[in-house]
C-alpha positions, 0 to 999 in steps of 0.5 A, spaced: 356 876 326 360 873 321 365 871 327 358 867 331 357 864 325 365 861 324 364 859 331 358 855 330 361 852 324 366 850 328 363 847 333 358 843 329 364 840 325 367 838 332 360 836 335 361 831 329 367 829 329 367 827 336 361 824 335 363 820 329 370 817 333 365 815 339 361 811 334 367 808 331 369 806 337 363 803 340 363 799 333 370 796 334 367 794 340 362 790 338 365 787 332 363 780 335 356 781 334 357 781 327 360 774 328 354 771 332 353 766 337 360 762 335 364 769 335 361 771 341 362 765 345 370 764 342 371 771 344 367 772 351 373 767 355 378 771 352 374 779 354 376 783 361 371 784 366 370 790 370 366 793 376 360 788 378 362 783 374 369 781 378 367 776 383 359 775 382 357 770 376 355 772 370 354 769 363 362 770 361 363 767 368 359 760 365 362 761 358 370 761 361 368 756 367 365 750 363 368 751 357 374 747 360 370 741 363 374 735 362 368 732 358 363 735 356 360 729 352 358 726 359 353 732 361 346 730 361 342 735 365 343 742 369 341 747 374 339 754 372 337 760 376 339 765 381 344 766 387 338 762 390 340 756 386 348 757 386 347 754 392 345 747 389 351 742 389 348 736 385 354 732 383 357 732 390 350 728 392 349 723 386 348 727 380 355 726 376 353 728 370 350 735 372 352 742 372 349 748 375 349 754 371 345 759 376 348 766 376 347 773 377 345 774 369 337 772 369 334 781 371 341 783 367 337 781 360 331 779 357 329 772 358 337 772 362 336 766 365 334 762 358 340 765 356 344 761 362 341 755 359 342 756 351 350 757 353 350 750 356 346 746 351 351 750 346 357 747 350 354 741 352 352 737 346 348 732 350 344 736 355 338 732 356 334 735 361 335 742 365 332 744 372 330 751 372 329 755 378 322 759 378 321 764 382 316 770 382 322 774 381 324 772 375 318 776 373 320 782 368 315 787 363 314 786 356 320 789 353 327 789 352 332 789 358 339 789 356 344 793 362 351 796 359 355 791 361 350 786 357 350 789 351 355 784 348 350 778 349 345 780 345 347 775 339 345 770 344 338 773 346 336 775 338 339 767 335 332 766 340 329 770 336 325 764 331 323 761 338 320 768 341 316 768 335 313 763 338 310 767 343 303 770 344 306 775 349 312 779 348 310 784 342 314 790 344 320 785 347 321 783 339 319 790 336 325 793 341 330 787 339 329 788 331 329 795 332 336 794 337 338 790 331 337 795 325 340 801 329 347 798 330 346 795 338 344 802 339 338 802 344 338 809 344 339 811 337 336 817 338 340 820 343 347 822 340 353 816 343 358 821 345 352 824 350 350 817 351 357 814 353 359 821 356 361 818 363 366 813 359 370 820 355 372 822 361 379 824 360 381 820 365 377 814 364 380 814 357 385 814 361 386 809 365 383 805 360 389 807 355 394 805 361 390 800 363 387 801 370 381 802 370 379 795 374 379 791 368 382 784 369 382 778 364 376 774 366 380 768 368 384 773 373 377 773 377 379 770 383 371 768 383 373 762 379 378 759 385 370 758 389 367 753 384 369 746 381 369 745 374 361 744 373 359 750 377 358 747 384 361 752 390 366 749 393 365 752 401 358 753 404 357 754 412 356 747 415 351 751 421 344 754 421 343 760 423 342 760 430 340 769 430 336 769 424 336 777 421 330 780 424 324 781 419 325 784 413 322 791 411 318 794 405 323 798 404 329 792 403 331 792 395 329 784 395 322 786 396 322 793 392 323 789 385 317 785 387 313 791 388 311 791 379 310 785 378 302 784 379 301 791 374 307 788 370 302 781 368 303 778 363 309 779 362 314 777 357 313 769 357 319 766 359 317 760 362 313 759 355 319 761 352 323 756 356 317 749 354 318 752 347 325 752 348 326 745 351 320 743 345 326 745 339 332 741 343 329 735 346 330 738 352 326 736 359 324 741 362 323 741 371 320 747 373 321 749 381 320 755 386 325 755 392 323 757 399 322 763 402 323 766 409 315 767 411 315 773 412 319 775 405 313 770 403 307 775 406 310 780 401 310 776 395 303 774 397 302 781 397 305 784 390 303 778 385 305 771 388 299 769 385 299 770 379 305 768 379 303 760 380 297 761 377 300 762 370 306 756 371 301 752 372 298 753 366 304 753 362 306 746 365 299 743 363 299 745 356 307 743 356 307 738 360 312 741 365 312 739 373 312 746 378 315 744 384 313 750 388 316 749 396 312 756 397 306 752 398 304 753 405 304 747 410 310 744 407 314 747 413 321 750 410 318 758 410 317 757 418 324 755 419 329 761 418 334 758 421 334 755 415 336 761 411 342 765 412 339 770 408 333 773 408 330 768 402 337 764 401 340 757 404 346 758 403 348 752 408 351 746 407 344 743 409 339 747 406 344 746 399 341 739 401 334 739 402 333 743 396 337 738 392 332 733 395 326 736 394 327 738 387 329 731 386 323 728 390 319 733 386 321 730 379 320 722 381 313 724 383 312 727 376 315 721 372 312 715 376 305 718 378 305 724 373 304 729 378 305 736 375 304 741 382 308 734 387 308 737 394 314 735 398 315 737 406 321 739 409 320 732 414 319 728 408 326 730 405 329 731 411 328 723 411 331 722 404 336 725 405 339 722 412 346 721 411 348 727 406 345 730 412 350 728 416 356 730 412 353 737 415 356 735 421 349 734 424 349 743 424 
């Protein structure tokens, strides 16, 4: 008996001490947090990446891009929003003051794509006016969403905090937040950490961190960053359209998977209130527009909450004030033309880069001279606008 119960001390007593050095180690790795939003952003561009971040853009990507811009007092606008937008080359057609911040951020953390423009208005003191790309999918339930590898922005999301007060919706969002902040960046807190980061005290991850193979490389070792210019435009698109268009997308696509809670999801977490009211704080305009889709990845979107969707955007661009250019209106004659996309919902072209740009700008001048906020713009009259950018296509 005795010896049962000198066991179970023992264990207990080394449960403990794993534990403790686990926790120990998880606060080294957060000391950044306790410094803030200027801590965080000095120490991202000198952080590793490692897994899905090499290769892809993500919020320590836009922070170690533009961070070297050669003059950041000339940046008045930008462009935020998913892979769809990352394709938006603003400077190359006349927007010399623009960057395009667009990233794969904007599921990975609440209000993520906030994020990407609350990291630019801190970089560029001058940002007057943010483009923000606004699709069914950015549509996430109230609560809060934080993946692993994001975890070390959240000094970023609770600096927002005063502005997420704000919000009418958004309550268990809070709640989690202040209860993430008052455990220690412990999501979990419940869970013992050594269970919880089980897979990273593998002896041969720790390993392989101590020797430093685990694929981790410095974030400016990325080769990433050799695909974009300075103010996050890509440098290479493919001239030509699709001549052999993918085959009609399944339900059972991935894409259309994350559409499928969006209606019972409704309200949601207000981000596009949360982004007027942003705006509103900072003396930034806000333009709101949704970039086409492929009919078929349209009939879907109908399907899962497409309409809740619009109807919602319009009412937070009549109450701020805010025009929605939606190019998922029917008749507009992009969503019928899948030669246009070289995905399933993208146009990653060098042509569809253009007539989205366009549109967009299109869309903007008819709210500042006529003060429409829902312009409808067809693809023949960008078409017509933007003639000789067109032409630098190759007429492909």
């Amino acid at each position: 008996m005795r010896t049962v119960f000198a066991y179970v001390v023992v264990s207990m007593l080394a449960l403990a001490m794993v534990e403790g050095a686990v926790r120990a180690y998880e606060m080294s790795q957060a000391a950044t947090s306790t410094e803030g939003v200027e801590g965080l952003l000095r120490s991202l561009s000198e952080t590793k990446i490692s897994g899905r971040e090499i290769g892809n853009q993500y919020l320590v990507h836009n922070v170690a891009l533009f961070e070297h811009m050669p003059d950041p007092d000339a940046v008045h606008s930008a462009f935020v929003g998913s892979s769809r937008s990352k394709v938006l080359r603003p400077a190359r057609f006349g927007l010399a003051d623009a960057v395009n911040g667009s990233g794969n951020s904007y599921s990975e953390i609440s209000y993520g794509l906030l994020l990407q423009a609350e990291i630019l208005r801190l970089q560029f003191p001058n940002l007057r006016k943010v483009y923000v790309e606004a699709p069914v999918l950015m549509r996430r339930p109230d609560g809060l969403t934080m993946e692993r590898d994001h975890q070390k922005y959240f000094p970023l999301l609770l600096s927002l905090m005063p502005l997420i007060d704000q919000l009418d919706q958004a309550k268990q969002t809070k709640a989690e937040i202040i209860n993430y902040e008052t455990n220690g960046g412990s999501p979990d807190s419940h869970l013992l950490h050594f269970v919880r980061y089980r897979s990273d005290l593998r002896l041969t991850n720790l390993y392989r961190r101590l020797i430093g193979a685990d694929g981790s490389i410095p974030v400016y070792d990325d080769p990433w960053f050799k695909t974009v210019r300075p103010n996050g435009e890509r440098i290479d698109l493919s001239a030509a359209m699709n001549a052999n268009p993918l085959p009609p997308i399944a339900r059972e696509h991935p894409k259309i998977q994350r559409l499928t809670n969006i209606r019972s999801n409704f309200p949601w977490d207000g981000l596009f209130d949360l982004f007027a009211i942003w705006g509103k704080a900072h003396n930034i305009q806000i333009v709101f527009y949704q970039p086409p889709v492929r009919s078929d990845v349209l009939e879907f979107e109908k399907e899962y909450g497409l309409d809740l969707h619009v109807e919602d955007l319009k009412r937070v661009s009549e109450k701020y004030h805010i025009p929605f250019i939606d190019l998922e209106r029917e008749g507009l004659g992009f969503a019928e033309d899948w030669s246009l996309f070289s995905d399933e919902d993208h146009m990653e072209t060098c042509t569809g880069s253009i007539l989205l740009l366009e549109a967009i700008l299109q869309g903007e001048t008819m709210f500042e001279q006529d003060g429409e906020l829902f312009p409808a713009i067809s693809r023949r009259a960008v078409e017509s606008a933007s003639s000789q950018e067109l032409a630098s296509c190759n007429g492909k």
